[in-house]
C-alpha positions in Angstrom: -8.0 8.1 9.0 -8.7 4.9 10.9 -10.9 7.0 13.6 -13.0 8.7 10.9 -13.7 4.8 9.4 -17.4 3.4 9.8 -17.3 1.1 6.8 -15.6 -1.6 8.6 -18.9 -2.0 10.9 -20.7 -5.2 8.8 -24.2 -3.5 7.5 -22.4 -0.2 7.5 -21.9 1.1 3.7 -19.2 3.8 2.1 -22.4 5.9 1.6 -23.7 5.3 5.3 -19.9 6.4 6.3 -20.4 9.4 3.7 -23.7 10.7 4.9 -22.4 10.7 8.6 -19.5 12.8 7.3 -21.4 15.2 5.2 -23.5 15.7 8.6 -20.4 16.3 10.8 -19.7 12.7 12.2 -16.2 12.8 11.2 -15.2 10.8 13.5 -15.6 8.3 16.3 -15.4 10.6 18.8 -17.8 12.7 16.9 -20.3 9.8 16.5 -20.1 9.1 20.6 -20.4 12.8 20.8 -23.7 13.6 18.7 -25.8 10.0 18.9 -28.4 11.1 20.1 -28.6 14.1 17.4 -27.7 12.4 14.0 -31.0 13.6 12.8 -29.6 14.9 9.4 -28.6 11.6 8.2 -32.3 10.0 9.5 -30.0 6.8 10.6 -32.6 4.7 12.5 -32.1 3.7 15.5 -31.4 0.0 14.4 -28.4 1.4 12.7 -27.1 3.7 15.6 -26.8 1.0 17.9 -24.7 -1.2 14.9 -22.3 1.5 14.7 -22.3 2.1 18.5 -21.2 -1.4 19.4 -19.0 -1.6 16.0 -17.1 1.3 17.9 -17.1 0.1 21.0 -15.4 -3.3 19.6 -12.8 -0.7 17.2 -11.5 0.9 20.1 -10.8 -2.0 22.2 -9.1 -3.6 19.3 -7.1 -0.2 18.5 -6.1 0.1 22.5 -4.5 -4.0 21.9 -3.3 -2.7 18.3 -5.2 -5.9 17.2 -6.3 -4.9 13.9 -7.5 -8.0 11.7 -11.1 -6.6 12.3 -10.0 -4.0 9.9 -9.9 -6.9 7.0 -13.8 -6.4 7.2 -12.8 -2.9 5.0 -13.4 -3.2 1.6 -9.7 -3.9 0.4 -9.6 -0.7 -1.7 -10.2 1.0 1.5 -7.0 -1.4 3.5 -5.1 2.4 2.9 -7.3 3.6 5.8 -4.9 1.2 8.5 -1.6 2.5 7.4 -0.8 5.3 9.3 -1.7 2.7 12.1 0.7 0.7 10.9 3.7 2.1 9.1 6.2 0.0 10.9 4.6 -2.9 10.4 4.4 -2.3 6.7 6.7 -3.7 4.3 7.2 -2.8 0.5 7.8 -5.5 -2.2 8.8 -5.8 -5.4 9.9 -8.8 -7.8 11.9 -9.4 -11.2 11.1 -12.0 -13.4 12.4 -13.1 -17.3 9.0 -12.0 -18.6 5.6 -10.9 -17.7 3.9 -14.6 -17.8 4.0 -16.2 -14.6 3.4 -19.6 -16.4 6.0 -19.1 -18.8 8.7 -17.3 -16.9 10.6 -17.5 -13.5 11.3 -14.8 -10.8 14.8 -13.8 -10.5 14.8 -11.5 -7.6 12.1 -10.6 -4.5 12.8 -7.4 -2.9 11.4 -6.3 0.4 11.9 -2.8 2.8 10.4 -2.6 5.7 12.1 -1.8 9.4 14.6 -4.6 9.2 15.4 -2.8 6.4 16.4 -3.7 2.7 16.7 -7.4 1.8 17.0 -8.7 -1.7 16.0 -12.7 -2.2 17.9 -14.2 -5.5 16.6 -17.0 -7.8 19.2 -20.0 -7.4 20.6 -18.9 -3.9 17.8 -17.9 -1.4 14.3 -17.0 -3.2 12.1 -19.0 -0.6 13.6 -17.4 2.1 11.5 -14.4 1.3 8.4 -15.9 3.0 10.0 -15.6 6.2 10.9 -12.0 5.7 7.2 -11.7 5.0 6.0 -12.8 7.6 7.7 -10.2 10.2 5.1 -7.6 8.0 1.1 -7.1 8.4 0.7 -4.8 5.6 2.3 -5.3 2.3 3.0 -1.9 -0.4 3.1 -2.6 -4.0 3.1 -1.0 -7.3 0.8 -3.0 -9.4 1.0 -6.3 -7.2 -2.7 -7.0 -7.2 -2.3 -7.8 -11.4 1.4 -8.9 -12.0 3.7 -9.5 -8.4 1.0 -11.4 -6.1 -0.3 -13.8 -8.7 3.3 -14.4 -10.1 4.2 -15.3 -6.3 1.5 -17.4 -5.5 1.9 -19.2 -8.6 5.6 -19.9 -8.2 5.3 -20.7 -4.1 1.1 -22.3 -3.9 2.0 -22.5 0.1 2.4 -19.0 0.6 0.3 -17.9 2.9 -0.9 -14.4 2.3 -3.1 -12.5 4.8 -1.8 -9.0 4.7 -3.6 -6.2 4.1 -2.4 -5.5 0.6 -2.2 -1.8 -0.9 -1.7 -1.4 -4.3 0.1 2.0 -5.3 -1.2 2.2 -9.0 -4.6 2.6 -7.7 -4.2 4.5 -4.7 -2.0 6.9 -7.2 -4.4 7.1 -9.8 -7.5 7.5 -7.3 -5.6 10.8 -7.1 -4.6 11.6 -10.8 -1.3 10.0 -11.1 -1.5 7.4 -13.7 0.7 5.3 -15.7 3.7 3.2 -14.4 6.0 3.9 -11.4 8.8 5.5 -13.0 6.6 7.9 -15.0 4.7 8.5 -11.8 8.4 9.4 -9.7 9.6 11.7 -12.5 6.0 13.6 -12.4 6.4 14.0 -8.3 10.0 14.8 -8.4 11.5 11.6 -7.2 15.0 11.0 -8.8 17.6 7.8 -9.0 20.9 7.8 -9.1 22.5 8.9 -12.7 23.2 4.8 -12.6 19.7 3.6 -13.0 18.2 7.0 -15.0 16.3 5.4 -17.9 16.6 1.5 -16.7 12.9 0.0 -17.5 11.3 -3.2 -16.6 12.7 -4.4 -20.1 16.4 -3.6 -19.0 16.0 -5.2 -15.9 15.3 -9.0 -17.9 18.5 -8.0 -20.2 20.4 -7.5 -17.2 19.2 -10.9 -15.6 20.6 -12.2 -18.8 23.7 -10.5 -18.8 24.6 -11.9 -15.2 23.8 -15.7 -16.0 26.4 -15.2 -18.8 28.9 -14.4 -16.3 28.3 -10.5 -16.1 28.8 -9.8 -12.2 28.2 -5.9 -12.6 24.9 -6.3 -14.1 23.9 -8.1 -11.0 24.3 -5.1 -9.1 22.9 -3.0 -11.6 19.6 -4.9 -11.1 19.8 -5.0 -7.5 20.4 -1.4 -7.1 17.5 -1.0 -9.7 14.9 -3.6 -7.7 16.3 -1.5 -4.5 15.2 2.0 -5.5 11.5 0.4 -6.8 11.1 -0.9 -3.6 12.5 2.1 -1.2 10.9 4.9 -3.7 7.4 3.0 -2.7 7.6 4.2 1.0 7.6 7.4 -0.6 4.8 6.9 -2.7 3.0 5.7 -0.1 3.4 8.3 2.6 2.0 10.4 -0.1 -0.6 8.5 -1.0 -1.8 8.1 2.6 -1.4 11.6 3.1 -3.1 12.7 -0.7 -6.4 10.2 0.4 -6.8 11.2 3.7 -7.4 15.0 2.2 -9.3 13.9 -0.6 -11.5 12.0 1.8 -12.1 14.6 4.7 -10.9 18.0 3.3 -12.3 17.9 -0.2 -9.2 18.1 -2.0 -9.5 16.7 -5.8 -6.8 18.2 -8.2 -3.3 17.0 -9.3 -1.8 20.6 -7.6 -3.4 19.7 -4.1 -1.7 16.4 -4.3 1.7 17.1 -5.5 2.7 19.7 -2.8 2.1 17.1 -0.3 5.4 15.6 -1.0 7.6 17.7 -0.1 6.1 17.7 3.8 7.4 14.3 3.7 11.0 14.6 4.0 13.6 14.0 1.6 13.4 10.1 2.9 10.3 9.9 3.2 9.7 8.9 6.9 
């Protein structure tokens, strides 16, 4: 999806990027191809050149796999550098006593990424999850942009945070899948162990509780739970990458397109 991106190019609007791909241009190649002949879209010449040197400066930066010029995409459009950057993506996920981040604390950070799955634990080792984060230059979440991002920066105000950022929920109801995460796995198919069936947001506070009392095995219970939310999201996301790149270039735009997509992922995912 990256080489069929023109939005990035400053002056260069989604409906600019549209109009070229309604005449053809679906690409850069395509652009190089036909820039003498974009006659359709009535781009003046002005504009041609923009997106000719825009190119020039995206391929270099794709042939370095130096993509921070990417961060000119709007960031509901940051989906568009993934497949570009799966193994430098990581999936997060946090716990907290309650859904104020001024009135509650985080109990457990979760990140998976290709160092695999580490789990960061209020009292033991939560800052240490910066430096996990910083091994990643995309971060997934479900949600994050509303409730895990503010609830981190407000608990650690010298995090830095320059990732790109993609937030499930909207990616996932961009293509008809709303509500939350679990409701979302049980319409695709995705199942947890017989363990976690049922365990909401809600249980996951109780269990929190449970432990500081001295419960051990409701530790475990929530760090299997945070586990699965975080490793189920590089499910998600495959699909969602995968569901927006056909909305965007093969017209796709019902629930049914979407949901066989899923199962050409793999029973992992990757």
């Amino acid at each position: 999806m990256l080489k069929n991106t023109f939005c990035h190019i400053q002056g260069i609007t989604l409906q600019t990027e549209n109009a070229l791909w309604q005449d053809g241009v679906m690409s850069w190649d395509d652009f190089f191809k036909r820039k003498n002949d974009l006659l359709i879209s009535k781009l003046p010449s002005s504009k041609k050149e923009i997106i000719s040197q825009g190119l020039l400066k995206s391929l270099k930066a794709v042939e370095k796999k130096d993509y921070s010029m990417f961060k000119s995409l709007p960031r509901n459009q940051y989906w568009r550098v993934y497949d570009y950057l799966r193994d430098d993506a990581c999936f997060l996920d946090i716990e907290t006593t309650g859904l104020s981040k001024h009135n509650h604390e985080i109990t457990l950070i979760g990140i998976y990424g290709r160092y695999g799955t580490k789990i960061f634990m209020n009292g033991e080792n939560l800052e240490d999850f910066k430096g996990e984060l910083e091994k990643y230059s995309v971060v997934v979440t479900f949600n994050g942009s509303c409730f895990d991002l503010p609830f981190l920066m407000h608990k650690f105000p010298d995090l830095v945070f320059d990732h790109f950022h993609l937030d499930l929920r909207y990616l996932l109801a961009n293509l008809g899948f709303k509500g939350g995460l679990k409701k979302i796995e049980v319409d695709l198919g995705i199942s947890r162990d017989d363990e976690l069936e049922g365990v909401t947001g809600y249980d996951a506070v109780i269990l929190w509780f449970k432990y500081k009392k001295g419960d051990v095995d409701a530790l475990d219970k929530l760090k299997k739970y945070l586990r699965a939310d975080i490793e189920n999201l590089k499910l998600l996301m495959d699909f969602a990458y995968e569901g927006m790149e056909k909305k965007h270039l093969s017209g796709f735009d019902n629930k049914s397109d979407y949901k066989n997509v899923i199962f050409s992922l793999g029973s992992d995912g990757c």
